[in-house]
C-alpha positions as CSV (number, residue, x, y, z in Angstrom):
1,X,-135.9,117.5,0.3
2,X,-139.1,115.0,1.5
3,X,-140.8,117.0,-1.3
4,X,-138.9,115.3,-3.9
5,X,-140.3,112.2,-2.7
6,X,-143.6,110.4,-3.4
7,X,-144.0,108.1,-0.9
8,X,-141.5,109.2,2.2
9,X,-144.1,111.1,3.9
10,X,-143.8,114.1,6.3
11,X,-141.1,114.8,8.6
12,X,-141.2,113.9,12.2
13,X,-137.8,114.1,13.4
14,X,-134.3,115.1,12.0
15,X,-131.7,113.4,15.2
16,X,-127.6,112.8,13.9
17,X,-126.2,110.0,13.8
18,X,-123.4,110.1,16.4
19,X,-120.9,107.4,15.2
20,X,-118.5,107.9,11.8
21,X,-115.5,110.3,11.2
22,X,-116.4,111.7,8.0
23,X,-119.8,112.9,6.4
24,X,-123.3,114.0,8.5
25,X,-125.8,111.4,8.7
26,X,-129.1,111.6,11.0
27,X,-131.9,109.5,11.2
28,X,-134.9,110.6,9.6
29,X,-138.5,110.0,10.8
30,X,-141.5,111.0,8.7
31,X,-145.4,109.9,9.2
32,X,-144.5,106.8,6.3
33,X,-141.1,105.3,8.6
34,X,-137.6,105.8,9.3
35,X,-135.1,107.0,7.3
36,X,-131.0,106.9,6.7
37,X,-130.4,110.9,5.4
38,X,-126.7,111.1,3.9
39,X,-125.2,115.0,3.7
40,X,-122.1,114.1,1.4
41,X,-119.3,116.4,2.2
42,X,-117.3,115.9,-0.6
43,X,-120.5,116.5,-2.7
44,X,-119.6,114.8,-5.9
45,X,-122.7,114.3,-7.3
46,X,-121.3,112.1,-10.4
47,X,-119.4,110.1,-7.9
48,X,-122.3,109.3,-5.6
49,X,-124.5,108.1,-8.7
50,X,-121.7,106.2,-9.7
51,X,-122.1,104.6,-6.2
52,X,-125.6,104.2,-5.8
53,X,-125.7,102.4,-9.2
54,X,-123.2,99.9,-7.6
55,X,-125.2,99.1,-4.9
56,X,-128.0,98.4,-6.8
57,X,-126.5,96.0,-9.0
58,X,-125.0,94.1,-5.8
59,X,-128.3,94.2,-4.1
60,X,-129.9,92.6,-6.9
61,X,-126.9,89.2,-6.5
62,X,-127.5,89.1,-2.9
63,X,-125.3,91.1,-1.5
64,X,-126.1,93.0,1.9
65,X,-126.3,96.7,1.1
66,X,-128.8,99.5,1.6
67,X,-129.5,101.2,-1.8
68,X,-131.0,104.6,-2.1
69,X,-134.1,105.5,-2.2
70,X,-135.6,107.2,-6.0
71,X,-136.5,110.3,-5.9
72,X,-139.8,111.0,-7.9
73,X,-137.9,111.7,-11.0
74,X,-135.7,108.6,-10.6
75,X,-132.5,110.6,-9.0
76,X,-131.0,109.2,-6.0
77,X,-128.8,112.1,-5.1
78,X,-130.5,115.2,-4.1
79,X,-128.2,118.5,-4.9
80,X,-129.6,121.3,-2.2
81,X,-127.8,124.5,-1.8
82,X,-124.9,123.6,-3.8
83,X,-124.8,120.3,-0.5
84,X,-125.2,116.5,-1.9
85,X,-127.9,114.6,-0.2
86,X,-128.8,111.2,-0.2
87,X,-131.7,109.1,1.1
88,X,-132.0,105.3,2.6
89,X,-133.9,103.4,4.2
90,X,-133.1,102.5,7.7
91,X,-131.4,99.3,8.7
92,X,-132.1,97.8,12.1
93,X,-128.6,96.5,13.3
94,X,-125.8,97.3,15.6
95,X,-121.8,97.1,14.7
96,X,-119.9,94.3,15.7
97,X,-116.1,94.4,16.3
98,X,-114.2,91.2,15.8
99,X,-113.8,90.6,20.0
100,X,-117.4,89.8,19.2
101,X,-117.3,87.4,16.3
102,X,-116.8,83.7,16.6
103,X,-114.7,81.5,14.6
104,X,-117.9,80.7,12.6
105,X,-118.7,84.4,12.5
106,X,-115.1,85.5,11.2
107,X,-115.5,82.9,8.0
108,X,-118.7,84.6,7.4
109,X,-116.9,88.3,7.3
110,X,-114.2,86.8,4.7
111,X,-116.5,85.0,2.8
112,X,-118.4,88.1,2.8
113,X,-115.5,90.2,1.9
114,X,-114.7,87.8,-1.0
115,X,-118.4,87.8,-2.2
116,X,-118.2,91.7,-2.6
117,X,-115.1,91.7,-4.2
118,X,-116.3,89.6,-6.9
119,X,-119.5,90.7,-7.8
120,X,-118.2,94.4,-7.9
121,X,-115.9,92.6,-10.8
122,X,-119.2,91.6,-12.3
123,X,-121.6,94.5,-12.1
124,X,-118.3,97.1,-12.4
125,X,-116.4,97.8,-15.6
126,X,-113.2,99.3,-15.3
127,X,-113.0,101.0,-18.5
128,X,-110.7,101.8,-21.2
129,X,-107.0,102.0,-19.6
130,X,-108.3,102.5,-16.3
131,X,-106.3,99.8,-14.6
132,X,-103.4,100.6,-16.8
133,X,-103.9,104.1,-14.9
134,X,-103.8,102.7,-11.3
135,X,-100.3,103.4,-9.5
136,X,-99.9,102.2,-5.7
137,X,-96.7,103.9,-4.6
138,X,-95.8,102.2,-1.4
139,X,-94.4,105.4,1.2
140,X,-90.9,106.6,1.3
141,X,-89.5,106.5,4.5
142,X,-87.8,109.5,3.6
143,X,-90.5,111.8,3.6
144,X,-91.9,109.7,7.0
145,X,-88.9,110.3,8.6
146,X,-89.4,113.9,8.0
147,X,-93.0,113.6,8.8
148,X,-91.9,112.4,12.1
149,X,-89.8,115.0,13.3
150,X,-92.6,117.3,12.0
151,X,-95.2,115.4,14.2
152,X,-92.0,115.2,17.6
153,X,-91.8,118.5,17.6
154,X,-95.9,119.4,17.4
155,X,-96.1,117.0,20.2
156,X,-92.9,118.3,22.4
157,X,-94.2,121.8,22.2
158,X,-97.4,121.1,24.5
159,X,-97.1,123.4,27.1
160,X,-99.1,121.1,29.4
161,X,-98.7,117.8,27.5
162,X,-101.1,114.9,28.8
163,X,-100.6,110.9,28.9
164,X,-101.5,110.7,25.2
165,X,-98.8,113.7,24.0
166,X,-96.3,111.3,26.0
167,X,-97.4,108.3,24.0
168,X,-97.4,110.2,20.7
169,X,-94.1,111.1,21.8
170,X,-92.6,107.6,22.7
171,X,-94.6,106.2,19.4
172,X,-93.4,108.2,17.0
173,X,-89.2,107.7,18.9
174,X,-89.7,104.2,18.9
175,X,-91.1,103.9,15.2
176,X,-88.6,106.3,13.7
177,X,-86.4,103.4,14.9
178,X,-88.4,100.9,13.4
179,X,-88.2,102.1,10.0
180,X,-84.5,102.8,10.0
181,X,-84.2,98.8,10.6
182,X,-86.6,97.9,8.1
183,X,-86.3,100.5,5.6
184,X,-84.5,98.1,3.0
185,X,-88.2,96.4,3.2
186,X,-89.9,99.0,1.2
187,X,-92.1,96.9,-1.5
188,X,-91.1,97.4,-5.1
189,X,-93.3,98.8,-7.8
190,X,-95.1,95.9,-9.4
191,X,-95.5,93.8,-6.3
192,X,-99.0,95.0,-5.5
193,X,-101.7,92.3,-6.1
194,X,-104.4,92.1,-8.3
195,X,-106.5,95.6,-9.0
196,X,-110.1,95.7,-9.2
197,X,-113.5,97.6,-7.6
198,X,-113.6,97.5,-3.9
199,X,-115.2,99.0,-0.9
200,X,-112.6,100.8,-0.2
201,X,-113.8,101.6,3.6
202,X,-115.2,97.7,4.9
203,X,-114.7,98.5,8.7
204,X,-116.9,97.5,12.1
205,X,-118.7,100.9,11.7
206,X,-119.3,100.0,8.1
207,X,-121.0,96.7,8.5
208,X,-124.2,96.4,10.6
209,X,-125.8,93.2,11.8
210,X,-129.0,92.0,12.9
211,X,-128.2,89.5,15.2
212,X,-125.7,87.1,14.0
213,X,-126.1,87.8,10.0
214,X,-125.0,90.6,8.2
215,X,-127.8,93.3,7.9
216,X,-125.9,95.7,5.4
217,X,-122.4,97.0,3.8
218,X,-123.4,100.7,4.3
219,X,-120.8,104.0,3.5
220,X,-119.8,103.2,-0.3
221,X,-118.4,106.9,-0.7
222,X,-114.7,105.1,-1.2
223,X,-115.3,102.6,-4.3
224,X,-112.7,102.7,-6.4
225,X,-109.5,100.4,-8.3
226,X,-107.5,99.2,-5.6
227,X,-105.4,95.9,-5.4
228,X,-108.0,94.1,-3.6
229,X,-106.5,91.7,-1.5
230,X,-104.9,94.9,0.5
231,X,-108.5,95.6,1.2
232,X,-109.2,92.2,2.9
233,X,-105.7,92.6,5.1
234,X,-106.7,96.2,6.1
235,X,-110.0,95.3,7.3
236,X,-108.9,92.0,9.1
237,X,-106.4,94.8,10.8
238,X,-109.1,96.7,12.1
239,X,-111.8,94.0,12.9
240,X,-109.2,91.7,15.0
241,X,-107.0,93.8,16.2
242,X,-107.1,93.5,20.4
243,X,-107.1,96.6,22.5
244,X,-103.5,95.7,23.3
245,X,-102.5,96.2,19.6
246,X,-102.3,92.5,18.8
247,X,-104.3,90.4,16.0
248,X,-106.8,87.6,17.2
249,X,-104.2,85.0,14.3
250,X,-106.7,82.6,14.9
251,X,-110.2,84.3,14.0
252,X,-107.6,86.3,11.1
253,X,-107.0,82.4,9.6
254,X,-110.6,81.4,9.1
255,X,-111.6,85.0,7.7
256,X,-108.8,84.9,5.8
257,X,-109.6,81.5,4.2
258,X,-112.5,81.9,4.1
259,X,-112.0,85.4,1.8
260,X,-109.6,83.6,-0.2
261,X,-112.1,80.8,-1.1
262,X,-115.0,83.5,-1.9
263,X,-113.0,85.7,-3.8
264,X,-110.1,83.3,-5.8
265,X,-107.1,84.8,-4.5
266,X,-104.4,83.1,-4.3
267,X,-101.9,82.9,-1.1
268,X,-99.2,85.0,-2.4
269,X,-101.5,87.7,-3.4
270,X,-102.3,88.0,0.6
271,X,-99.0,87.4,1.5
272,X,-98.1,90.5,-0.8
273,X,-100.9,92.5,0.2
274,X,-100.0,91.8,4.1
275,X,-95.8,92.9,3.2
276,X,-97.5,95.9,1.5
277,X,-99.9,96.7,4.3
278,X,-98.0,95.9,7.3
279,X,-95.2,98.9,5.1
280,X,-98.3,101.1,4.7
281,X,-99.2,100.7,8.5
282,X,-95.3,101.5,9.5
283,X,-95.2,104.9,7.8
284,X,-98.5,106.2,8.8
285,X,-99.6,108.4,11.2
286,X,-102.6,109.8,10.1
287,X,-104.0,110.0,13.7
288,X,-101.2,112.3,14.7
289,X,-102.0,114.6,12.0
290,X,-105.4,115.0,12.7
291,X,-104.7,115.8,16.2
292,X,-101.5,118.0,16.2
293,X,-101.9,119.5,12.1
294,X,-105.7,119.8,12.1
295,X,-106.3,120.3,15.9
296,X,-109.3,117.3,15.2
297,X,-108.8,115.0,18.0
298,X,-112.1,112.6,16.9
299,X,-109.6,110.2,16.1
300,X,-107.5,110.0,19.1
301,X,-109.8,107.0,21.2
302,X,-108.0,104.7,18.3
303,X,-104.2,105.7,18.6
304,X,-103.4,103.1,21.4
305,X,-104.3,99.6,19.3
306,X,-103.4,101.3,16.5
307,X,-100.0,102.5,17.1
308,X,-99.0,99.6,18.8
309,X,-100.2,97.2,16.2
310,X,-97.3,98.3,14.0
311,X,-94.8,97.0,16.7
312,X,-96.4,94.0,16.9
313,X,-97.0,93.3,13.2
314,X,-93.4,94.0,13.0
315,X,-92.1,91.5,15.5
316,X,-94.8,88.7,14.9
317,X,-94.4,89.2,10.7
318,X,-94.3,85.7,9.7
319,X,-97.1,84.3,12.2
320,X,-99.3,87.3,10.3
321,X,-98.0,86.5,6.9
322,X,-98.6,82.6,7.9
323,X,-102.5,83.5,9.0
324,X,-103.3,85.2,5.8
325,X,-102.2,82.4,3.6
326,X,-102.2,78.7,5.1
């Protein structure tokens, strides 16, 4: 692959990068510096173009990213044995989760947030009829209900379970009676808010710093139409969400204002995008599925917060609702 590349010199070392679910990625060290090599499992090689052109463009306004390096020819994507393959140049920076993020810090991440948002609106067109094509179907708790009993009975059927089949199991009781209080809740069609380009993925492991200032938005393999306010609540779930399953309200308020400010969105398109979240977050369980459908237990270090975040978003709706918008 280094062949294809005039100035990236001569491999040294080849060492994986350990942390992310999805995709290989290793750090790459050749005689001319240090590399960030991408295998794309999905290997949509249109796709990926269609990505690295993005980041470009938002490098190019400012924006924090890590572009790929050309290949010779120009290319950025390298298509090897029928596997995608990209290369970048290596950022200096660690991941910060939101217990490690002041107040000041937290505006920055919205503001941030809001800044991408809006200059993917500028750099991205959506084309002819594409947003007309965008549908958001919010889950039926029918087929989650269903799901459920799928997932009890995968979990019952340990023959030695361990402490997190029991939580699985008390989870999965315990929302199952969740959603038969709140099913009448299910967000209409037409509620969603605005559509347009985002990240599609902006999450701790996604975002590296160097020091206090964002380094680079990295892992662009989701871009894609998506009511983009939902983006801002579901990464504010995952940055301040608390071991214990709760949101830090107060570092949520000054990245949320801070987003809205950046990125022109109104209150009520965050107040819809947290109803139509904190639904999306009630009926999923895509944690349980890895473990007990796909025997892929990568994800399980997350189910705690995660699973009780959904019990606490339901009880404490309104203070959420209230962060996201005042």
């Amino acid at each position: 692959m280094l062949r294809r590349y005039r100035n990236a010199g001569e491999p040294l070392s080849c060492e994986p990068v350990a942390q992310g679910l999805l995709n290989h990625s290793y750090r790459l060290r050749t005689t001319r510096g240090a590399y960030f090599l991408k295998h794309h499992l999905d290997g949509d090689p249109a796709a990926i173009v269609h990505q690295h052109h993005a980041t470009q463009r938002l490098q190019r306004l400012g924006v924090p990213v890590a572009p790929p390096v050309e290949s010779a020819s120009g290319e950025t994507v390298a298509v090897i044995g029928g596997s995608c393959y990209a290369l970048h140049p290596w950022i200096e920076g660690s991941h910060r989760h939101g217990t490690q993020l002041s107040a000041r810090a937290s505006r920055r991440l919205g503001a941030l947030l809001g800044k991408v948002h809006t200059c993917l609106g500028w750099v991205l067109e959506p084309g002819p009829g594409a947003l007309a094509q965008v549908t958001h179907v919010s889950p039926d708790p029918a087929e989650t209900f269903a799901l459920i009993d799928d997932l009890l009975a995968l979990a019952r059927d340990r023959a030695r379970p361990d402490p997190f089949d029991l939580l699985a199991e008390h989870r999965l009781v315990e929302r199952r009676a969740l959603l038969e209080r709140h099913a009448h809740r299910r967000p209409r069609p037409g509620t969603e808010p605005a559509t347009g380009w985002v990240h599609g993925d902006f999450h701790p492991l996604n975002l590296l710093y160097r020091g206090a200032e964002p380094a680079a938005i990295i892992d662009w393999d989701r871009l894609g139409l998506q009511p983009r306010a939902e983006e801002a609540v579901r990464a504010a779930a995952i940055f301040f969400v608390r071991p214990t399953g709760e949101l830090d309200l107060a570092k949520v308020r000054a990245y949320a204002r801070a987003y809205r400010e950046a990125a022109g969105a109104d209150p009520w398109e965050l107040a819809a995008a947290v109803h139509r979240v904190w639904w999306e977050r009630l009926n999923d369980f895509w944690i349980l599925r890895w473990r007990y459908q796909l025997d892929d237990r990568r994800a399980d270090p997350l189910f705690s917060a995660v699973s009780a975040l959904a019990v606490w978003w339901t009880r404490e709706y309104e203070a959420v609702c209230e962060a996201f918008t005042e």
